[in-house]
Backbone bond lengths (Angstrom), bond angles and torsions (degrees), N, CA, C in turn:
res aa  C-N    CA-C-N  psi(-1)  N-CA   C-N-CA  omega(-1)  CA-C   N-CA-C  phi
1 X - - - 1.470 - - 1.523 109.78 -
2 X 1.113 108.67 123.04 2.123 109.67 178.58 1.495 92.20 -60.59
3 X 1.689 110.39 141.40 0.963 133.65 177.90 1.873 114.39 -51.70
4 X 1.624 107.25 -38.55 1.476 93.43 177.16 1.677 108.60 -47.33
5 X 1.133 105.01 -68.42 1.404 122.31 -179.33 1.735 115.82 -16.45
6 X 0.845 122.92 -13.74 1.452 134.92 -150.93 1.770 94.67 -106.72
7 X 1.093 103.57 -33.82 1.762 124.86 -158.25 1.593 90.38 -95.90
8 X 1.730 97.94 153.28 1.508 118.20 -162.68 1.946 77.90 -91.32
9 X 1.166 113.34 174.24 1.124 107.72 -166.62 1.630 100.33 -103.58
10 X 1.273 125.58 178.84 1.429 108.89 -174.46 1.835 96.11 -122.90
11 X 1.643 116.09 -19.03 0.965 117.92 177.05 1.637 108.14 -129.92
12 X 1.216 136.71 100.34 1.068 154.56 161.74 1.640 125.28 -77.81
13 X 1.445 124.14 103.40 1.338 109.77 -174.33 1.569 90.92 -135.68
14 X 1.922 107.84 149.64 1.580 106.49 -163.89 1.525 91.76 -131.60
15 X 1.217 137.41 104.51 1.818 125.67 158.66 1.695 91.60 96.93
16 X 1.341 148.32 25.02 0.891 105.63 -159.39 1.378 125.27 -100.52
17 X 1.694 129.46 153.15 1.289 118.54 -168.52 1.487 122.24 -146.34
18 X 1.140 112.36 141.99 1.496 109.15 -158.00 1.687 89.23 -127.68
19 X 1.755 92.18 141.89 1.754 100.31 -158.49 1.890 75.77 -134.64
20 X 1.566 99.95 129.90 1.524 112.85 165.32 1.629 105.76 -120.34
21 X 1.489 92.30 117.66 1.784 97.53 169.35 1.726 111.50 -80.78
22 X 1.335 88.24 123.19 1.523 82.93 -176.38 2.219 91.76 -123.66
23 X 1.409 123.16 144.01 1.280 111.50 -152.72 1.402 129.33 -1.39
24 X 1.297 103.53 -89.37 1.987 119.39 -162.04 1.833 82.90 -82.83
25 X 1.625 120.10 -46.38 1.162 114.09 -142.74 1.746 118.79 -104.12
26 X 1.286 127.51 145.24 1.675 102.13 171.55 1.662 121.91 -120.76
27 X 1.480 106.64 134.23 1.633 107.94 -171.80 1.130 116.26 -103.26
28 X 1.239 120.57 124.38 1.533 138.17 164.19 1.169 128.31 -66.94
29 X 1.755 92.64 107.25 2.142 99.59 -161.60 1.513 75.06 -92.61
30 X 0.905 136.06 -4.78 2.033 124.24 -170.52 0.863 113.91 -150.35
31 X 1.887 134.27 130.17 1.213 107.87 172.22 1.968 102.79 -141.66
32 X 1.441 112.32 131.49 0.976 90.98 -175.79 1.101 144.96 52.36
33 X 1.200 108.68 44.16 1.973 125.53 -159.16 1.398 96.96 -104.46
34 X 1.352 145.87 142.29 1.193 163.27 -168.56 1.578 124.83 -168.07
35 X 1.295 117.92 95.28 1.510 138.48 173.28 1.301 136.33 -113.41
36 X 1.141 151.44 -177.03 1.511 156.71 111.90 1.177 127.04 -109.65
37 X 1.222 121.97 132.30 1.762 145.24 149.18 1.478 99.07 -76.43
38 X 1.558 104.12 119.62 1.760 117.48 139.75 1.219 128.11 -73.71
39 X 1.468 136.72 148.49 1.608 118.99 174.61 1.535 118.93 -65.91
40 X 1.227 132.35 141.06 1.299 125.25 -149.05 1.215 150.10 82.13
41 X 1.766 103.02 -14.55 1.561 108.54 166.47 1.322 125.07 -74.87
42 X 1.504 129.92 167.48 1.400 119.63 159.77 1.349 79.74 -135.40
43 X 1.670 88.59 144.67 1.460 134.64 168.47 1.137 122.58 -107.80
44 X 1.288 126.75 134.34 1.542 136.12 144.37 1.600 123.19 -71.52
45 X 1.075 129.45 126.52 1.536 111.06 160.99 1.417 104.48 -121.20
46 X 1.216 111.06 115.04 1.656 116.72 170.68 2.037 118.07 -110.75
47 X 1.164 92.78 155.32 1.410 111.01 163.16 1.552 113.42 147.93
48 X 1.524 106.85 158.58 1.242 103.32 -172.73 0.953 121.12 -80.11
49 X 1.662 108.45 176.72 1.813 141.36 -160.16 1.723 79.27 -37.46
50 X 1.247 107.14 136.18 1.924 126.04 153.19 1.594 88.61 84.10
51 X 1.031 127.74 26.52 2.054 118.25 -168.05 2.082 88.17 -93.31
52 X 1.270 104.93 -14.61 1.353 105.34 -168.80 1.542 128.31 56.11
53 X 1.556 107.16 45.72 1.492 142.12 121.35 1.343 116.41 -5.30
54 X 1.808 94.23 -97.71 1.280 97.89 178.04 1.815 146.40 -81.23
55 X 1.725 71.70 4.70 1.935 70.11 157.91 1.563 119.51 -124.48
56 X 1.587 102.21 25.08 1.383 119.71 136.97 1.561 126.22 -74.73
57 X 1.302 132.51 -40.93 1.103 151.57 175.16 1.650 106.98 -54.22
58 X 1.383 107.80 -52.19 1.463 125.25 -175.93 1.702 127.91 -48.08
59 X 1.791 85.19 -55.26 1.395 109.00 160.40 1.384 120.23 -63.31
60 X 1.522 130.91 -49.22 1.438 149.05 168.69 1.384 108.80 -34.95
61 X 1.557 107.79 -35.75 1.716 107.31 -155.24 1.667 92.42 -121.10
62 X 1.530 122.08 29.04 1.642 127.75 174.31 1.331 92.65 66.78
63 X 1.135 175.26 -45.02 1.685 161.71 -139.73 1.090 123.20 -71.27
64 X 1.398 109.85 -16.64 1.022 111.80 166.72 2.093 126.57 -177.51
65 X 1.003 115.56 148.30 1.667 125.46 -125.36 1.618 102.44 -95.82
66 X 1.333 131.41 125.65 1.301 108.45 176.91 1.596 111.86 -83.26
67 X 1.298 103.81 164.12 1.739 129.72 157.41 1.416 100.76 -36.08
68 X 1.203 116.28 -98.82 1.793 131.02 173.02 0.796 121.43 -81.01
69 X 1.222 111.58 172.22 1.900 115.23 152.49 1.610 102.91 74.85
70 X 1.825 95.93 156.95 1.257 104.28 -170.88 1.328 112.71 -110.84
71 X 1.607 118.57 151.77 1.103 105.37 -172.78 2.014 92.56 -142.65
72 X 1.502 103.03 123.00 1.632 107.83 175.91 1.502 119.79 -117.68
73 X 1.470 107.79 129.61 1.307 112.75 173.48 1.553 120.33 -87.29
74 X 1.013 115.13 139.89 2.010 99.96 -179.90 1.636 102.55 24.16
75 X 1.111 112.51 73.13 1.740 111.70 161.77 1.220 91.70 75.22
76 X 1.496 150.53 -35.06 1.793 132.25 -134.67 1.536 94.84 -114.25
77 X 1.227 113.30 124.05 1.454 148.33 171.45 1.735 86.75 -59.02
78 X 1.828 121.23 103.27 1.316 114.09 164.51 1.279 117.84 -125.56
79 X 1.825 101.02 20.84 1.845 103.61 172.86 1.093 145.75 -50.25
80 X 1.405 86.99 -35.13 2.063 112.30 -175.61 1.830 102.44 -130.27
81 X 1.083 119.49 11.92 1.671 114.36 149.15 1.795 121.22 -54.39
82 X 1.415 104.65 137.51 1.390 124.91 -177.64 1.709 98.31 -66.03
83 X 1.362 114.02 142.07 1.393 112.10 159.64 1.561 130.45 -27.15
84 X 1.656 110.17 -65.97 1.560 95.25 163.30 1.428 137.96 -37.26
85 X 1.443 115.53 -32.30 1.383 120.94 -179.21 1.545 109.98 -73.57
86 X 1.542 113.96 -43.39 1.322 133.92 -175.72 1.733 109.95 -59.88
87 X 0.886 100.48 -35.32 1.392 112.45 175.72 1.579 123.52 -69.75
88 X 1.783 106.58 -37.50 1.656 117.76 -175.52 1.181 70.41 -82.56
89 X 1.378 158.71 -74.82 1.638 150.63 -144.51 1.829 97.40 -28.33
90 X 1.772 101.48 -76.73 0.730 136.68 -155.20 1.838 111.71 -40.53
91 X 1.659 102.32 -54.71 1.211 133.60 176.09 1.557 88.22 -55.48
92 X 1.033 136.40 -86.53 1.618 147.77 -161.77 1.544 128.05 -42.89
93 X 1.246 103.76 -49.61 1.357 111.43 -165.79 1.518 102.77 -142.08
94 X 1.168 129.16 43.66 1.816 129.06 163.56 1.379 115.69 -149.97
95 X 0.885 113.73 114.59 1.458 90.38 168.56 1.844 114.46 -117.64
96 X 1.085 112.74 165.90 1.398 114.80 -162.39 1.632 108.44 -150.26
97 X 1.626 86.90 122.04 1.525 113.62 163.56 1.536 125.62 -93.40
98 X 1.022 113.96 121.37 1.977 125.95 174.58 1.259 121.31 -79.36
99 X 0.894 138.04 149.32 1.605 142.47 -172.93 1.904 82.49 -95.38
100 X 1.514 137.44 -16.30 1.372 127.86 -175.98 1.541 107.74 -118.21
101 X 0.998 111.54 7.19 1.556 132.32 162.05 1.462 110.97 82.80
102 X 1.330 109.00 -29.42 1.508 119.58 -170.03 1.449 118.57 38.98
103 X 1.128 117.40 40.67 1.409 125.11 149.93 1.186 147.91 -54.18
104 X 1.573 147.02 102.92 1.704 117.34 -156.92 1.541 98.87 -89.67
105 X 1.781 111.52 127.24 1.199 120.71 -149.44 2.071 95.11 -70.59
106 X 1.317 112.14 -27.73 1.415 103.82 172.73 1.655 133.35 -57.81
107 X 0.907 109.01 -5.24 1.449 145.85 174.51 1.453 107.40 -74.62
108 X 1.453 114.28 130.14 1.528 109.15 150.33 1.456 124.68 -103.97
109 X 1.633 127.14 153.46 1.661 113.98 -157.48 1.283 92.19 -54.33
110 X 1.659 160.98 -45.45 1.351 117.11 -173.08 1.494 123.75 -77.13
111 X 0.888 108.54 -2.51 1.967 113.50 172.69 2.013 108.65 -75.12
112 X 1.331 101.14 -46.89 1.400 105.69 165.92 1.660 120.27 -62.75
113 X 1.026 101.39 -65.49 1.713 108.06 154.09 1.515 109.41 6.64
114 X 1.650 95.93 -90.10 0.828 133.53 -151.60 1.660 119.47 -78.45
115 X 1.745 116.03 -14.30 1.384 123.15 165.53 1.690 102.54 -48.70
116 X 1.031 130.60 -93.96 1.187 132.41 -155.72 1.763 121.38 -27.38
117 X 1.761 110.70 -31.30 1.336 119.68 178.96 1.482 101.58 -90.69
118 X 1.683 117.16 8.50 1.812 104.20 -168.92 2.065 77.25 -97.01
119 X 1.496 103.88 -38.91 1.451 96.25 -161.86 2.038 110.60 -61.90
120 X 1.296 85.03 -43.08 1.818 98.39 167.59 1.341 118.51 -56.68
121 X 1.488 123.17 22.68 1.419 96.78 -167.29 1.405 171.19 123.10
122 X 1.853 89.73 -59.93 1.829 117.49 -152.96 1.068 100.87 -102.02
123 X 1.748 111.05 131.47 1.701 103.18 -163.80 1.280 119.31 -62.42
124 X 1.495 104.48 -162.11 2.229 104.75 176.80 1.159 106.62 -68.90
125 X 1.559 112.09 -45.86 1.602 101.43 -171.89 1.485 116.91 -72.69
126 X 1.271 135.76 -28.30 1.165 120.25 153.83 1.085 123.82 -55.75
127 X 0.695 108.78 -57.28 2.128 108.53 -164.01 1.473 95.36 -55.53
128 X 1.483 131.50 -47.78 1.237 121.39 164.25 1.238 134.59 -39.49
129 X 1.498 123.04 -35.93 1.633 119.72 146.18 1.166 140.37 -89.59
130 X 1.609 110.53 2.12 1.421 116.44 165.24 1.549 113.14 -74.11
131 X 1.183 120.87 -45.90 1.282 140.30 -164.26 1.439 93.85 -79.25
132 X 1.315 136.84 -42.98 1.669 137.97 176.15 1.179 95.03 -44.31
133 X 1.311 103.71 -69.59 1.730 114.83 -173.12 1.727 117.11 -32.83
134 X 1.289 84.51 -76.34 1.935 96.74 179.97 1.621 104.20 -42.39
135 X 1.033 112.32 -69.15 1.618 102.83 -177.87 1.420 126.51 -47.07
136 X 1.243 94.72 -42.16 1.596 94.17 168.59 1.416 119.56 -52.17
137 X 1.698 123.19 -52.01 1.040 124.21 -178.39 0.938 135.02 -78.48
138 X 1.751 108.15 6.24 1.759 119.53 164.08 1.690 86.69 -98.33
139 X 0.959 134.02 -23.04 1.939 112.79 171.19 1.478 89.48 112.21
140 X 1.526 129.66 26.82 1.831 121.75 166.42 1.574 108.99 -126.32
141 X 1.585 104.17 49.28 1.289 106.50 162.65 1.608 129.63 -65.82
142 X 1.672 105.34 -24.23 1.201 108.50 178.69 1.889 107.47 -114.41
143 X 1.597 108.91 43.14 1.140 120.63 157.86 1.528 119.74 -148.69
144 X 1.053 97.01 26.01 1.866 105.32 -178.65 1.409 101.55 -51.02
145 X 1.609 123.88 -30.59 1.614 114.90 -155.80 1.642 115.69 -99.62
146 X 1.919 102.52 -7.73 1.165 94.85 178.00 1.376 133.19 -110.94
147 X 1.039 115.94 172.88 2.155 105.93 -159.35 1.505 86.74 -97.46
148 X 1.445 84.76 171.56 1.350 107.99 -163.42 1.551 113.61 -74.32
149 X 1.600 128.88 15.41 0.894 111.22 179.14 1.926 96.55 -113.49
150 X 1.001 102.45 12.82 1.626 118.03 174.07 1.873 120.49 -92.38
151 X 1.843 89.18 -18.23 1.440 99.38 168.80 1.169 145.46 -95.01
152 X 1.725 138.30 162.74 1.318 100.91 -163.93 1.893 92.11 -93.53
153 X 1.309 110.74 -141.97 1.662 103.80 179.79 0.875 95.96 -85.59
154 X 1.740 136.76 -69.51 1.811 112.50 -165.45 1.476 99.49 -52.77
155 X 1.206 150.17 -48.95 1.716 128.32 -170.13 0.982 116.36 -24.72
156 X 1.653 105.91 -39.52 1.685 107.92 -132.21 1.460 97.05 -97.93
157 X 2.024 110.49 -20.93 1.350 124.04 -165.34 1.620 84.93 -80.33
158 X 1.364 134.17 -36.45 1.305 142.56 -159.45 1.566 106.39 -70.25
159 X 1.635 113.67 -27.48 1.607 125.40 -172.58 1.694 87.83 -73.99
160 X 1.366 100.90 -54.10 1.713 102.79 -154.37 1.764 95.03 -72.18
161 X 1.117 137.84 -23.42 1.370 107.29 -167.53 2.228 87.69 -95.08
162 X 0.599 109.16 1.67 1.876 115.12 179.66 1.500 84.54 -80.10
163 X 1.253 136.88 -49.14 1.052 130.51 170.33 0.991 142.77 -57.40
164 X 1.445 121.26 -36.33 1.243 138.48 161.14 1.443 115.04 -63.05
165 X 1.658 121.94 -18.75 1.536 109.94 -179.99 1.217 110.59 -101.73
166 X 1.710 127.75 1.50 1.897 125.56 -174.64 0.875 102.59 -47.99
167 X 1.996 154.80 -30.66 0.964 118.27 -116.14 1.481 81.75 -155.61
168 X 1.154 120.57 4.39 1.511 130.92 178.31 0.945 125.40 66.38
169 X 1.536 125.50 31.31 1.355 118.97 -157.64 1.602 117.63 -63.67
170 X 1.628 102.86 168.26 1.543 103.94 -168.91 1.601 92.09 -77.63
171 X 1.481 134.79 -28.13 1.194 114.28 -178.18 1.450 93.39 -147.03
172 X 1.865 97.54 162.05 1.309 122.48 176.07 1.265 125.98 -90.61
173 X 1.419 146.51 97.97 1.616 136.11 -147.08 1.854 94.21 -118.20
174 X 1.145 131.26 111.33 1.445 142.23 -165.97 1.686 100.88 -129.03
175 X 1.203 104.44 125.10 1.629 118.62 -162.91 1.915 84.10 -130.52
176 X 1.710 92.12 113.90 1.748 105.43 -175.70 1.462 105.10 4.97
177 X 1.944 100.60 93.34 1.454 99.75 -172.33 1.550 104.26 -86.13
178 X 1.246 109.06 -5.16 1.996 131.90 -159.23 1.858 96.53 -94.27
179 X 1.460 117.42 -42.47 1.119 117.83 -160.10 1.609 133.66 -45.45
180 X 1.168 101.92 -18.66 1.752 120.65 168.51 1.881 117.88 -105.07
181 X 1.143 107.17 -18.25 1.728 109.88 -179.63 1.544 86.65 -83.61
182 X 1.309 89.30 178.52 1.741 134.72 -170.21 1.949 101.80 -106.61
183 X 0.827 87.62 140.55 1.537 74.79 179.12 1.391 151.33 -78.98
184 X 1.944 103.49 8.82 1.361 99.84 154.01 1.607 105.99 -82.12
185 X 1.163 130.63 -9.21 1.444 120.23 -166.79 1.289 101.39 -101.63
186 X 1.178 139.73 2.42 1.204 143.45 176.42 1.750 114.92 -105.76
187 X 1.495 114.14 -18.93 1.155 125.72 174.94 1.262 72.91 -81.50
188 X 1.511 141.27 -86.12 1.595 135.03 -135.20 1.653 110.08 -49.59
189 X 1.372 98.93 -30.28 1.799 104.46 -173.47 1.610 110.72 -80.26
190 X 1.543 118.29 -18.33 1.257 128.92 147.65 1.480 124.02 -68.56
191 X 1.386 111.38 -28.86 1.326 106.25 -173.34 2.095 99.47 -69.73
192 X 1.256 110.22 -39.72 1.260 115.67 179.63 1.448 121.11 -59.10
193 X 1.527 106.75 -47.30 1.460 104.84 171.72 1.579 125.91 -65.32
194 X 1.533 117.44 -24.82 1.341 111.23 157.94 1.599 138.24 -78.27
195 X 1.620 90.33 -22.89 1.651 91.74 156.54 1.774 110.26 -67.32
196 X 1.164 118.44 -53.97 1.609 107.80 -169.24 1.965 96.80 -53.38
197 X 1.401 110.57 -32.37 1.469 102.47 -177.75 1.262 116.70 -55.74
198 X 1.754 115.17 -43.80 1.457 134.30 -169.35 1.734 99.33 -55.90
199 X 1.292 112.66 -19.66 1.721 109.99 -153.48 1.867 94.49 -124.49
200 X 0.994 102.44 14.04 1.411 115.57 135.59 1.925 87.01 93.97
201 X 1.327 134.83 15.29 1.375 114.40 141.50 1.610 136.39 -69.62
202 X 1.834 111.55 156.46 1.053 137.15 169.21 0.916 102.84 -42.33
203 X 1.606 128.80 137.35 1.782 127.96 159.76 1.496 103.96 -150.66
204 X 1.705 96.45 106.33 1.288 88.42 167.48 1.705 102.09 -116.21
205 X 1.239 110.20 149.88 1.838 109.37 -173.96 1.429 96.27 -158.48
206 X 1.930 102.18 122.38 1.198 106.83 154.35 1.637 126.60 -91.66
207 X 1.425 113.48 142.71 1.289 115.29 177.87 1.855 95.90 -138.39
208 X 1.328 95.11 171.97 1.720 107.30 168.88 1.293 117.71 -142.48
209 X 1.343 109.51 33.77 1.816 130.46 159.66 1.566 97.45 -111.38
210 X 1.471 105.64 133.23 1.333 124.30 -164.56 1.961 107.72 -86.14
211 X 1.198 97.42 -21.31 1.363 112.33 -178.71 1.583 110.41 -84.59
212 X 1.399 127.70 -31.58 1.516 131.60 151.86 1.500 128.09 -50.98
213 X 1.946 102.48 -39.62 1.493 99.18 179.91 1.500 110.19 -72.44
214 X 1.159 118.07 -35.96 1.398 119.77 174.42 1.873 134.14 -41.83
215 X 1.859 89.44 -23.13 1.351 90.93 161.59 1.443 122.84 -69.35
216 X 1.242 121.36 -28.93 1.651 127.11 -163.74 1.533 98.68 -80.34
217 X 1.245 123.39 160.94 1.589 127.99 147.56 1.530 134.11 -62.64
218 X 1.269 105.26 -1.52 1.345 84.58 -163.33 1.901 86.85 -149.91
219 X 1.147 129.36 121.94 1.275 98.65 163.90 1.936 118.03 -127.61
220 X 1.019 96.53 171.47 2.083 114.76 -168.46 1.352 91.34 -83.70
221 X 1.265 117.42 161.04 1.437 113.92 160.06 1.776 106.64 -143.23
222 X 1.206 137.86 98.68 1.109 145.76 -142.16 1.743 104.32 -116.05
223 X 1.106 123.62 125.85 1.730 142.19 156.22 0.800 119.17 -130.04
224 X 0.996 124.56 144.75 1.773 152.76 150.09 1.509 97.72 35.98
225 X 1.961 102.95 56.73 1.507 115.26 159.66 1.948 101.20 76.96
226 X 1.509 123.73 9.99 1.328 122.92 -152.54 1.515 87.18 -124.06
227 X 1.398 111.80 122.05 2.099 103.59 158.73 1.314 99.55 -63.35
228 X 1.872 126.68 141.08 1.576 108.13 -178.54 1.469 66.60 -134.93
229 X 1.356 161.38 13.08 1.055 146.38 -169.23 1.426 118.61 -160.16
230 X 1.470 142.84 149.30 1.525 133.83 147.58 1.778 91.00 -147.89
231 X 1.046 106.42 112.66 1.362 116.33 168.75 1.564 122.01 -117.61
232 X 1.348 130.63 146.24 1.778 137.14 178.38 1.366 93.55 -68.31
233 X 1.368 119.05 153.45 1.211 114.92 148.82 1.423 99.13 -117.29
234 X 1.617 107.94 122.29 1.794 112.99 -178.25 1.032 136.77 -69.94
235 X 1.620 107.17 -30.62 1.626 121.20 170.02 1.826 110.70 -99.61
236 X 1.317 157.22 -3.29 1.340 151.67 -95.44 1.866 87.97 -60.78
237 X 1.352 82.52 165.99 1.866 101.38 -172.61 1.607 95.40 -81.01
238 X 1.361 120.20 139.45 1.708 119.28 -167.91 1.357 82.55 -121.85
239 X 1.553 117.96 123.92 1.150 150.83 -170.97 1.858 102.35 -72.11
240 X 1.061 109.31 -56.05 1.511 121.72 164.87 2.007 106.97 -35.87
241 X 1.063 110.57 -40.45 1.284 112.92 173.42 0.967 133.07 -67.72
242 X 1.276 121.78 -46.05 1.212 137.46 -171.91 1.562 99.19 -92.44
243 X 0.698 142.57 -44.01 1.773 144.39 166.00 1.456 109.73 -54.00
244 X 1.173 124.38 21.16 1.275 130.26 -169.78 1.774 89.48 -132.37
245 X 0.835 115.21 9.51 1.422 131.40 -170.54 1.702 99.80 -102.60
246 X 1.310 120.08 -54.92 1.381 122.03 -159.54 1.524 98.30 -91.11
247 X 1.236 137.45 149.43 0.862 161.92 157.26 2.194 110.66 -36.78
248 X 1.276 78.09 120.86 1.556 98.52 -174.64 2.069 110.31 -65.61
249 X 1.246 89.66 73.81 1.785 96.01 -177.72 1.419 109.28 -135.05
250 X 1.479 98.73 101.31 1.567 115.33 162.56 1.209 131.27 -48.70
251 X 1.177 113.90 -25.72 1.903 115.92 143.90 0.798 114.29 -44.28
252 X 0.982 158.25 -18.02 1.772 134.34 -129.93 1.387 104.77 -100.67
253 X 1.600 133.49 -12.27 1.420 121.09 174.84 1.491 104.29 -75.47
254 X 1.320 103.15 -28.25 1.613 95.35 -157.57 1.870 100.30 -90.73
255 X 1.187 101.47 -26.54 1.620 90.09 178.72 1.457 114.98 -93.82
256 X 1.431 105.40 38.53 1.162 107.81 -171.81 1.828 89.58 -126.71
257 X 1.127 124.77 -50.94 1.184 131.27 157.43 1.743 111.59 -53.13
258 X 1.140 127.46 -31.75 1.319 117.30 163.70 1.719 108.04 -67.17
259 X 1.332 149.71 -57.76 0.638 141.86 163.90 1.891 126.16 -53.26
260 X 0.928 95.74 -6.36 1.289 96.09 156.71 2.050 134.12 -86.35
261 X 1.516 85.67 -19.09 1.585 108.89 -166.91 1.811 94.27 -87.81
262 X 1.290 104.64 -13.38 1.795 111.55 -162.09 1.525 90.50 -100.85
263 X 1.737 135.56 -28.31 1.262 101.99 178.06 1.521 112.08 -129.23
């Protein structure tokens, strides 16, 4: 038996379906969708614009509630929970990366960091070495102090997924975290998510570049609100590899953001 198999699942969803009233008529962003996540997998979920992706993601990450069907996080029934509850979910056990970073630009990356452990709780002096930590281990130890308009895009993607790990969540939910970088900085923001994979976190991430899903193990294949696919990926593409490709230049965030300011 493959070892996932062995494991209670961490994301369990049964029938599920999401019904949008739109006037006279109603559209089905979901229908009847039924999966599992083991702890430790990474996932891809792909398909195109309207495949109902992202209001799979929505539901995945508590924001929002399906029509039918059940959907369990670590064991906990959070289909038909009230917003307040959805929210301590949310805070606790998810964390979530944006393809727009959602950063508040008044903020510097350790002030952003560091929201999620002010809402949890965790005193100054902790959060002060939790947040050291995380940054460090996305590689912005020697930019903790500056805001995000001082960063280039992978930095800034590098603040938000540092963010996404303060709080340990049981899973990683990444909505086209690649879709605005260049593609050494988008390999690097992959290279990170497969290390957190290597060390035994959740990763689920939608993208709709075919060359991104290939990093994950496992990928979704999503239409017109329909699972039409779940396939292994046997070899996944190791980001570490291919970044061994580009030229070893420690510039490269910033002249990459300079060239961004030029067109």
């Amino acid at each position: 038996m493959d070892e996932m198999e062995k494991k209670q699942p961490v994301i369990l969803v049964r029938n599920l379906t999401k019904i949008y009233s739109m006037d006279s008529f109603e559209v089905y962003a979901l229908q009847n969708v039924s999966f599992e996540v083991c702890p430790g997998e990474f996932v891809a979920v792909m398909g195109p614009s309207g495949s109902g992706k992202s209001t799979l993601m929505n539901i995945l990450g508590c924001l929002d509630t399906p029509t039918s069907g059940q959907y369990l996080l670590d064991q906990q029934e959070v289909s038909r929970l009230k917003e307040k509850n959805l929210a301590a979910i949310r805070n606790k056990k998810i964390g979530f990366v944006f393809q727009s970073y959602n950063l508040l630009p008044r903020l510097n990356a350790f002030q952003n960091v560091e929201l999620p452990l002010i809402y949890a709780g965790v005193t100054r002096t902790e959060r002060y070495e939790i947040v050291k930590k995380v940054l460090s281990e996305v590689g912005l130890k020697e930019r903790m102090y500056h805001r995000p308009n001082q960063l280039s895009g992978g930095q800034t993607q590098r603040v938000a997924i540092a963010r996404a790990l303060v709080n340990n969540p049981a899973i990683i939910l990444a909505d086209e975290p690649t879709g605005n970088l260049d593609t050494r900085s988008g390999e690097e923001v992959m290279q990170i998510f497969q290390t957190l994979n290597d060390e035994g976190k959740t990763i689920i991430l939608v993208t709709h570049e075919p060359d991104i899903s290939l990093h994950a193990k496992r990928i979704l294949h999503f239409r017109d609100g329909h699972l039409e696919g779940d396939e292994r990926v046997d070899n996944p593409v190791r980001a570490t590899e291919l970044l061994k490709e580009y030229p070893n230049d420690e510039n490269h965030d910033d002249l990459v953001e300079v060239g961004r300011e030029l067109t």
